[in-house]
N, C-alpha and C positions, 0 to 999 in steps of 0.2 A: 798568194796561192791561187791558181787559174780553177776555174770550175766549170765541166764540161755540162752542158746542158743541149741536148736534142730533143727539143719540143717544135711540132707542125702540126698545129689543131685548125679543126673544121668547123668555123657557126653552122648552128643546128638552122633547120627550118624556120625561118619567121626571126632569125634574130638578127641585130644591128650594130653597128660599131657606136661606141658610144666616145662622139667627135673632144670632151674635154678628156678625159680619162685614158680615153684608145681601147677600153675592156669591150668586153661584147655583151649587151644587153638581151635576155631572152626575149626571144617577142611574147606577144600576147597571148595567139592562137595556134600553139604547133600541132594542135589535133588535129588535121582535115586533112582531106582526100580519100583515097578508098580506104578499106578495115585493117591490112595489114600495116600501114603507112600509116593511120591513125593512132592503134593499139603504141608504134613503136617510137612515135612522137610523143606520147602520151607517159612513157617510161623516161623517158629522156628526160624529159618535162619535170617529172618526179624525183630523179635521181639531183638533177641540177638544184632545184629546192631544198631538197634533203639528204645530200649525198654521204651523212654519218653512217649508216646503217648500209650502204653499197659499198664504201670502201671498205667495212671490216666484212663483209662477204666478201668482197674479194682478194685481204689478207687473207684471212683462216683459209678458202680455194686454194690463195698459192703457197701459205704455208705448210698445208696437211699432206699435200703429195700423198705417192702410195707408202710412202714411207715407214710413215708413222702408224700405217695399218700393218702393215708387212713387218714390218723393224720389232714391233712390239711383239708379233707371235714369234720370230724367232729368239728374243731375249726372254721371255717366257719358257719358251721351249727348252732353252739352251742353257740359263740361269737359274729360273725360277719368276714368281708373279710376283714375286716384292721388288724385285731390282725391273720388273716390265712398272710395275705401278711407279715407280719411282721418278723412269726415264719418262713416264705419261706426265707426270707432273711438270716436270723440268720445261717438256715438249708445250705444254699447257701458258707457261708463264712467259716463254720465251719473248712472244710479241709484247703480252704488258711491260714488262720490262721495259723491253726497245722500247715502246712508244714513252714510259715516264722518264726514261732516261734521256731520249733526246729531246721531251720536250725542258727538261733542267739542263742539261745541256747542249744547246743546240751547235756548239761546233763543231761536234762529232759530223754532224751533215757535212760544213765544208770540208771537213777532212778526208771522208769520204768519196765526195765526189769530186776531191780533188783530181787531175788528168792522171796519175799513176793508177790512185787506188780505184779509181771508177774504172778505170780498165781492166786491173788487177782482178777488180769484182764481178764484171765482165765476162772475163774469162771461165771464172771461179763456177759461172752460170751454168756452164756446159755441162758441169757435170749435174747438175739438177736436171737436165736434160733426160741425161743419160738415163740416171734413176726410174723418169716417172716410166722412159719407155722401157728400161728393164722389166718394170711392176707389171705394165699390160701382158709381155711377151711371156711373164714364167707363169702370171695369175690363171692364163689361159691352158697352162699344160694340163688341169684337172678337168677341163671340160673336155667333148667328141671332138673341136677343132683341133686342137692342141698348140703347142706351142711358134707352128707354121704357121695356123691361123692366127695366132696374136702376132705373130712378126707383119702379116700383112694389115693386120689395123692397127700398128702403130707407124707404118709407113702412111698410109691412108690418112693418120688422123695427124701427123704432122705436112703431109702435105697442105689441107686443108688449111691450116693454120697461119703457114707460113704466108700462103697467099691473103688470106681473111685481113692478116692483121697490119698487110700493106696499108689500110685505107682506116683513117678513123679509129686508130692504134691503140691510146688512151679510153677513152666513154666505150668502146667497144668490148673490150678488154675488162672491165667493171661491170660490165652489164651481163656479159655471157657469164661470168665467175660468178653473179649473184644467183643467176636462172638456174646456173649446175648445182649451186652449195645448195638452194630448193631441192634440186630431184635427190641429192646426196641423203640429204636427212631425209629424202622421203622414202626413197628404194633403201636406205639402212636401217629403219625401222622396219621395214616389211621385213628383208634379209635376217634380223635380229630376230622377230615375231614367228615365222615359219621357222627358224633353226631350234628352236627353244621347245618349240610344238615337236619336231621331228626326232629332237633329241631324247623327249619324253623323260627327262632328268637320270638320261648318261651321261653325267659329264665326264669331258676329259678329262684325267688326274694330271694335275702339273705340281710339283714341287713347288714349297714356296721360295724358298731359295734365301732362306734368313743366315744364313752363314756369310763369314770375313768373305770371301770369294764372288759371293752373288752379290750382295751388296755395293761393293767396288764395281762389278761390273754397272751397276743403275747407276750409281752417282755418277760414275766416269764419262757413261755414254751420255748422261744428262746435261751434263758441264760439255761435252760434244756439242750439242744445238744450241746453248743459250747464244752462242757467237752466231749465228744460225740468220735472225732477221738485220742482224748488224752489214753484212755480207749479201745483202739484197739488193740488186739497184732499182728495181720497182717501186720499192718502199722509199728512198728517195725523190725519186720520180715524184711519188703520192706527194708529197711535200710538195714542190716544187708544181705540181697540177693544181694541188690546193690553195698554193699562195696564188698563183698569177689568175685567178677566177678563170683557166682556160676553160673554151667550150660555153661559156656563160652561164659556170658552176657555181653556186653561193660557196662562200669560203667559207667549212666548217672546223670543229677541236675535233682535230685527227689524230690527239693523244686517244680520244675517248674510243675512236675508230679501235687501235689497236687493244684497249683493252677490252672492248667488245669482241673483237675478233679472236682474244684468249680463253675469253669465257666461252665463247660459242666451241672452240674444237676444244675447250674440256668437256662441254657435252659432247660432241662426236667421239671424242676418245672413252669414254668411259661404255659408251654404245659398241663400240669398233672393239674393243678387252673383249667383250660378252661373244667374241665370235672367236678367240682363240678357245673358250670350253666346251664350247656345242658340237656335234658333228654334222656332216654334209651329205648328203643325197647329191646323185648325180645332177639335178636341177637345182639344187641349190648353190653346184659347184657354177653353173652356168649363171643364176644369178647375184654371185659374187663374183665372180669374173666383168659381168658391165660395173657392179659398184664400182671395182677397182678402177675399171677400164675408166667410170663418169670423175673417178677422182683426181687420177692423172689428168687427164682432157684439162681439168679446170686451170693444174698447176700447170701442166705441160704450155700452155698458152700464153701464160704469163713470162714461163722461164726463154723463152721463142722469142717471147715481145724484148726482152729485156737486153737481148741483143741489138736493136733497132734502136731502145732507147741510149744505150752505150755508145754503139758505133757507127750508127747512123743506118738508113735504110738499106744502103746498097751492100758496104762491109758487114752491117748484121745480117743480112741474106744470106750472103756468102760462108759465115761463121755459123748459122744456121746448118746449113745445107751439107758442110763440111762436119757437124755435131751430128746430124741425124745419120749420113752416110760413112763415118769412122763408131759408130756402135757396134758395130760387131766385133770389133776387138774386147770391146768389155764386156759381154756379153757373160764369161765368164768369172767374174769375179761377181755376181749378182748387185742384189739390191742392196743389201747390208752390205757387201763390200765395199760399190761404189760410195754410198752414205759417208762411210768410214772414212777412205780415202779421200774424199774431199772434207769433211769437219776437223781431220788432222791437220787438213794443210790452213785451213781460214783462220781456225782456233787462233794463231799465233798472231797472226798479222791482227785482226779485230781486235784482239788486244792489246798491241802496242798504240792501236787507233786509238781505243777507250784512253789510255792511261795519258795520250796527248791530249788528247780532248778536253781531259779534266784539270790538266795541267794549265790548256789555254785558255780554258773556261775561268780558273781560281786566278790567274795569271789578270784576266781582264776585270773581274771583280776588285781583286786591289786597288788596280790602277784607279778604277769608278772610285771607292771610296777614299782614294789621296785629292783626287779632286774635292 
């Protein structure tokens, strides 16, 4: 089974090939020259030494999308708060999951990134795409821009990107995701803090939604995402960055990354619920709109890269540019639709992956013990 791998990494400042090995050695001193150049050597620096705690920043980044902020007030709204708490949970476990299960089974990897399914998952990307730029363009209809104005910063913000992420794709990609999921819990806090003040304990009345009906609907959409990080090829990628020390990265347990990164957006998610009770002032409407906007940003960069790392720089531009420029066809079916229509379609395949996986997994253990 062939495994598609596009990796072109860049030594950092001051590092070296290390002539037995071939890996790259950090150098000693990446800190110097002027303060900008300094400050960003100095992260690099840090990230390479300890890069557990950057990788799950920038899981939980690209896994929380506007998604799972949006997604939950409308199952709330629509169902009730027990089938939204529900699909938070699911939402929550999803990366630990992924990460115990590949590291007990690790051929789901090559299965994955085998040339069909790495494609397949590829492709599957686009519409994460889609999503995060739906989430900017409707979150901004409650503010004075309105939704003409988010159309033009989701163009703005995918241009940006597309070109950023030409250069230093990988450590760049981890580092911005780390600095956004910062400002995230920082501007969600506040957002949480002044809504709660403003709302002066009106809350919204929502149903809880404990009937056969609502129920189904939470487990259903919850079983939705668990295939969710399986259908990543980022999250491969991490693998694969992780094993080869690229960039002159200490190799860390990037099981531990993904459990950190589940625990981290169940904090975000339980913050993020507290904002489908409260109400909104027109400035609040405006500083939830940049949340939204800083949440996207984080995913949307990832899901952008993820085509470069599939199909290579020049075909992922083009699949890029071709996802950003056919959005307005979907523009209509939102964010909960898009969601939908794509966890329908993964769901199936991820699972036939799972079920070979363990097949080929059980299948190789025998063999071990007849020897």
């Amino acid at each position: 089974m062939q495994t598609v791998r596009r990796f072109s990494f860049t030594p950092g400042v001051g590092d070296v090939p290390d002539t037995n090995s071939g890996n790259i050695i950090r150098g000693s001193s990446p800190c110097f020259g002027d303060k900008q150049r300094r400050n960003t050597s100095c992260i690099r620096n840090k990230f390479r030494e300890r890069p557990t705690l950057f990788y799950a920043c920038s899981i939980v980044a690209s896994w929380a999308g506007v998604g799972s902020l949006m997604n939950f007030r409308t199952i709330a709204l629509n169902y009730g708060a027990v089938p939204a708490i529900i699909w938070a949970v699911f939402n929550s476990l999803a990366c630990i999951l992924f990460g115990l299960f590949v590291d007990r089974v690790p051929s789901i990897r090559r299965i994955m990134q085998s040339k069909v399914m790495f494609y397949f998952i590829g492709l599957l990307t686009l519409f994460q795409t889609w999503t995060q730029m739906s989430g900017i363009y409707e979150i901004f209809g409650d503010t004075p821009i309105g939704t003409s104005g988010g159309m033009v910063i989701v163009y703005i913000t995918c241009a940006v990107f597309l070109i950023m992420l030409l250069k230093d794709g990988m450590i760049r990609n981890v580092l911005s995701d780390g600095f956004s999921w910062v400002v995230v819990y920082g501007l969600l806090g506040v957002v949480v803090v002044a809504a709660l003040i403003y709302t002066r304990g009106a809350f919204a009345s929502i149903d809880m939604g404990t009937n056969a009906a609502g129920i189904k609907a939470g487990v259903y959409n919850g079983l939705l995402l668990l295939p969710g990080p399986f259908a990543c090829p980022y999250y491969y990628s991490l693998y694969e960055y992780n094993d080869s020390n690229a960039d002159g990265t200490r190799r860390s347990n990037i099981k531990m990354s993904f459990v950190w990164a589940g625990l981290m957006f169940g904090i975000y998610m339980v913050l993020a619920a507290l904002l489908t009770w409260v109400q909104f002032s027109p400035v609040l409407n405006v500083m939830k709109a940049i949340l939204i906007t800083v949440i996207a940003i984080s995913s949307l960069s990832t899901y952008l890269y993820c085509e470069y790392l599939v199909f290579g720089k020049k075909i992922g531009f083009a699949l890029d540019v071709f996802t950003v420029a056919s959005w307005q066809i979907l523009i209509p079916l939102g964010v909960m639709g898009i969601w939908q229509l794509m966890s329908t379609i993964r769901i199936y395949v991820v699972m036939v992956a799972i079920v070979v996986s363990i097949a080929v997994n059980l299948t190789s253990d025998k063999k071990e013990a007849a020897q």
